[in-house]
C-alpha positions as CSV (number, residue, x, y, z in Angstrom):
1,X,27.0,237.4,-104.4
2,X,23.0,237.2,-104.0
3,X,22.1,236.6,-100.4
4,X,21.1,233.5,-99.2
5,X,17.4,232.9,-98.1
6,X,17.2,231.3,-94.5
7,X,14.5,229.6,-93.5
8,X,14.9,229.8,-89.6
9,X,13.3,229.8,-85.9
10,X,15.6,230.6,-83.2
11,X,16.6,227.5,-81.6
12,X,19.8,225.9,-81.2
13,X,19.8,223.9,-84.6
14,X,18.6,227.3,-85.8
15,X,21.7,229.4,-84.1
16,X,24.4,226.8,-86.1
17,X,23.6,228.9,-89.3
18,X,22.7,232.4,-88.2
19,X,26.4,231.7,-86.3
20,X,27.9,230.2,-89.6
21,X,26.5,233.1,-91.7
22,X,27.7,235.6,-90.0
23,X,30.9,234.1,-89.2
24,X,31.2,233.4,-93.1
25,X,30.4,237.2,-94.2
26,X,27.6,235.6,-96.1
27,X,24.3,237.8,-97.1
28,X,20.9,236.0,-96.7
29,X,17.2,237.2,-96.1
30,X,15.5,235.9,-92.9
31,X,12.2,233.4,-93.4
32,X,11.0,233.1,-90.0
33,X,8.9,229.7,-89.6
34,X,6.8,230.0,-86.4
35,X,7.3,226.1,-85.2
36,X,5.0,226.7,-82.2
37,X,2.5,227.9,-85.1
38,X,3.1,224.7,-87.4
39,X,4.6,226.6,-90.1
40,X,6.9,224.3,-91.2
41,X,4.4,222.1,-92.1
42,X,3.5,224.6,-94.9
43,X,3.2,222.7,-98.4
44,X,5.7,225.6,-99.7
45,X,8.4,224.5,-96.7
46,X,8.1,221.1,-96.8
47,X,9.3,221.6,-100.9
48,X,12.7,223.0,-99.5
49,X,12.5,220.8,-96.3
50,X,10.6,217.4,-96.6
51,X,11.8,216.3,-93.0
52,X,9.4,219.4,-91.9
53,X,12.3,220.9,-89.8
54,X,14.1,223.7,-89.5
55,X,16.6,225.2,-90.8
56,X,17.1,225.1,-94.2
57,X,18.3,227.3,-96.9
58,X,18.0,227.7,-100.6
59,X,21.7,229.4,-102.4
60,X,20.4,231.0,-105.7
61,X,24.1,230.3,-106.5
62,X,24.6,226.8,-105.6
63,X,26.8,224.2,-107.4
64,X,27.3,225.0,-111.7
65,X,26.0,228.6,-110.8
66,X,22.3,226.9,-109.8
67,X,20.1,227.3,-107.3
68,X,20.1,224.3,-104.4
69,X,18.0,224.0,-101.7
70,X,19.2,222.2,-98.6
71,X,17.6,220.8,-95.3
72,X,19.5,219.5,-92.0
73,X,21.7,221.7,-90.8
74,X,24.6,219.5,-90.4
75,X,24.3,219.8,-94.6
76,X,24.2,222.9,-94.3
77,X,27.4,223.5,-92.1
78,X,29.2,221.9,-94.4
79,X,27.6,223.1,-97.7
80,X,28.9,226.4,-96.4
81,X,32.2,225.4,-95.4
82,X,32.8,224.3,-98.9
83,X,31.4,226.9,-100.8
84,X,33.5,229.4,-98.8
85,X,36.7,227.4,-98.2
86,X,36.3,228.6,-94.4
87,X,36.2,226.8,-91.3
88,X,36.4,223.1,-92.4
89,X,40.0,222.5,-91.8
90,X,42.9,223.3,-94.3
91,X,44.1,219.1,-94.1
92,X,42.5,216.1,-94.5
93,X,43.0,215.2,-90.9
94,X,41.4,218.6,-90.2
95,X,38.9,218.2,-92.0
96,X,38.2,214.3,-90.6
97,X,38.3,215.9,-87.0
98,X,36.2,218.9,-88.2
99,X,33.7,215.8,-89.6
100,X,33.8,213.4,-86.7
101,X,32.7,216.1,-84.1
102,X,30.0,217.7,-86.0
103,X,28.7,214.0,-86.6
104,X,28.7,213.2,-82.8
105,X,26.6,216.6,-82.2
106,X,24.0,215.5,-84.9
107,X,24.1,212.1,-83.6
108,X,24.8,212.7,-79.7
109,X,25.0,216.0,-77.9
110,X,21.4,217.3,-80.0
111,X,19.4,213.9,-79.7
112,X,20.7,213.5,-76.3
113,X,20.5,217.5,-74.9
114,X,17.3,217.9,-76.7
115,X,15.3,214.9,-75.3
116,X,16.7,216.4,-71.8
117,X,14.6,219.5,-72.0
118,X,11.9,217.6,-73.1
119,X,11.9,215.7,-70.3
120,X,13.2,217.7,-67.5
121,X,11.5,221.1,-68.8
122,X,8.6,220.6,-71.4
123,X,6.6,217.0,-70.2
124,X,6.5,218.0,-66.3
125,X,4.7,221.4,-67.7
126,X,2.0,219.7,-70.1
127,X,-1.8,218.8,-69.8
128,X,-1.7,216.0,-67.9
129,X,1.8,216.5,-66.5
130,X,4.4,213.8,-68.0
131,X,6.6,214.0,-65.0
132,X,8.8,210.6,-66.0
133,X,11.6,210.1,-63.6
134,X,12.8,207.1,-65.5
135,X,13.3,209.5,-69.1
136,X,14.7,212.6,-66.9
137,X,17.3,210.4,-65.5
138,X,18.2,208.5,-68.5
139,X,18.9,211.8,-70.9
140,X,20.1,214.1,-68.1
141,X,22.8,211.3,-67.4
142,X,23.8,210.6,-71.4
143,X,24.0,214.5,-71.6
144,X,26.2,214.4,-68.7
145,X,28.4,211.7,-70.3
146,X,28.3,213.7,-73.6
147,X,29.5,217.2,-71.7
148,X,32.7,214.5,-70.0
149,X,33.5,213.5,-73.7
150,X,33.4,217.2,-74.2
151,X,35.3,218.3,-71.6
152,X,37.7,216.2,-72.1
153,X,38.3,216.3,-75.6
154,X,38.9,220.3,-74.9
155,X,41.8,219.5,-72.5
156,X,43.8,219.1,-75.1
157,X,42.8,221.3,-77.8
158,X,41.5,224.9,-77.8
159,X,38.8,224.3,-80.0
160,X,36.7,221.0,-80.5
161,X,38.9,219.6,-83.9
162,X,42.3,221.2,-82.5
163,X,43.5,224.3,-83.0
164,X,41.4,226.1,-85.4
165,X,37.5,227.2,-84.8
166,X,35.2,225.2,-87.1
167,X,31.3,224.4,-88.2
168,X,32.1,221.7,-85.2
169,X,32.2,224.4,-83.0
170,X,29.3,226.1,-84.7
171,X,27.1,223.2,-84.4
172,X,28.1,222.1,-80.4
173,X,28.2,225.4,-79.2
174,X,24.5,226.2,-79.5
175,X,23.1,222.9,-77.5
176,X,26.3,223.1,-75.1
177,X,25.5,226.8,-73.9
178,X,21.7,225.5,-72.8
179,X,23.5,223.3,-70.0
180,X,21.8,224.7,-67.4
181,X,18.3,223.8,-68.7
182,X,19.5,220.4,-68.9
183,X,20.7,220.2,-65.4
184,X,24.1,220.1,-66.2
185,X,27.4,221.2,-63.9
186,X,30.4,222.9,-64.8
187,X,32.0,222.4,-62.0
188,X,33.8,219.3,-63.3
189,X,33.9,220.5,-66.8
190,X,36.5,223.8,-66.4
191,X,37.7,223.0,-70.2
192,X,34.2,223.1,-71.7
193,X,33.3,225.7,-69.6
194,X,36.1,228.1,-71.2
195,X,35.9,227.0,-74.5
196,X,32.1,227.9,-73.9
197,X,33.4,231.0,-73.3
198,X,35.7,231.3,-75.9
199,X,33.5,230.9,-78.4
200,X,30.6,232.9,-77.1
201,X,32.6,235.9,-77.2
202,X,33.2,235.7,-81.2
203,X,31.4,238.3,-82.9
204,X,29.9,236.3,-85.2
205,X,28.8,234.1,-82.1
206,X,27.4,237.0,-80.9
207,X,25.6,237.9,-84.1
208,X,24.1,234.9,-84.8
209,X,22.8,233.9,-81.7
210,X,20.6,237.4,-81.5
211,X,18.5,236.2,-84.5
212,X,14.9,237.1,-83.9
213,X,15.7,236.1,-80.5
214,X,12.7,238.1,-79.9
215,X,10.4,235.5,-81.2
216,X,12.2,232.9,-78.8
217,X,9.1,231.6,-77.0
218,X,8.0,229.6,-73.2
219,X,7.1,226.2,-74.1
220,X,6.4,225.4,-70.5
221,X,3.5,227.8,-70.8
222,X,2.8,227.8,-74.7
223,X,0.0,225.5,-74.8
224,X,-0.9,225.8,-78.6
225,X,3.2,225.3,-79.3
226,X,3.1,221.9,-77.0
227,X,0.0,221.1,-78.9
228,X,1.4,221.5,-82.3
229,X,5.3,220.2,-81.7
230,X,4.7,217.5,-78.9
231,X,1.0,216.0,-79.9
232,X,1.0,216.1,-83.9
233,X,-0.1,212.9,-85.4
234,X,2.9,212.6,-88.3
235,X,0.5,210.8,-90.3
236,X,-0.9,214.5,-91.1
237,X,1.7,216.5,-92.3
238,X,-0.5,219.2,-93.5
């Protein structure tokens, strides 16, 4: 099987498919693209990724034997699931719960949770200060609702689509374990908080999460990184 080429930062969109690769046994070469540095504004990454986000990957071996390249990492998740038969449910009601959870991260938990560090973590820090109390308390409280749906959900199931561990997993894990930076409890949340847990322990968890963690930098002192991912006029994408 040729390996895989990642093109990757390490953040939490970033983790889902470090995680899925190595959870999936699949080879890939690492492409770092430095966000803070406006890398993924490259001409040659915005060719594999037009959205200029990351991650994305290009399979040398992608449907017919042909390379594909894919952006969004929800795609990606469940590219992979398919190619590999792992991790996307066995039934169609498995795979409908598999779907619906990893649609409400795309669409929820990483809007919602990412907006909260923006607000709570990265605005208070810039040049001027963008301390809104308004924007802090309006995604600090939808992430809170999103973490009770959450919680919930995992009272009655070990993993987010039932029984089995899946890309839904894979995909909720890596905003939900950042709670803390978006003032979150778990006081009231015991379920999440095992299943958090639970699925931090796995290996491939493990694995995938250590990614050039290295490279993982401050933006509430990076004032080049604010400049480039908070102040960019998307009418220039080069």
């Amino acid at each position: 099987m040729k390996p895989i080429d990642l093109y990757y930062w390490p953040t939490p969109n970033g983790w889902k498919i470090t995680i899925a690769l190595a959870e999936m046994d699949l080879p890939y070469n690492l492409h770092l693209v430095n966000i803070g540095a406006g890398e993924q504004f490259e001409p040659d990454f915005l060719k594999i990724a037009p959205n200029n986000r990351m991650p994305a990957i290009v399979d040398p071996e992608g449907p017919d034997g042909e390379p594909v390249s894919i952006f969004e990492s929800g795609a990606i998740l469940q590219y992979l699931a398919r190619k590999t038969g792992q991790f996307c449910g066995v039934t169609e009601r498995q795979r409908i719960a598999v779907d619906q959870w990893l649609m409400w991260q795309i669409g929820g938990l990483g809007p919602m949770a990412g907006q909260a560090h923006h607000f709570l973590k990265y605005a208070p820090a810039m040049e001027p200060p963008n301390d809104l109390p308004y924007a802090k308390d309006r995604y600090r409280n939808e992430t809170a609702r999103l973490y009770g749906v959450l919680d919930r959900q995992l009272a009655n199931s070990e993993y987010v689509a039932g029984v089995f561990y899946s890309i839904a997993d894979m995909a909720i894990w890596p905003w939900a374990t950042l709670w803390e930076g978006q003032e979150q409890t778990m006081d009231d949340k015991p379920h999440m908080a095992r299943w958090l847990e639970t699925v931090g322990a796995r290996q491939g968890v493990v694995t995938g999460r250590a990614v050039a963690a290295d490279k993982r930098g401050n933006l509430q002192t990076d004032r080049k990184a604010q400049e480039v991912l908070f102040n960019r006029d998307p009418r220039t994408p080069d």
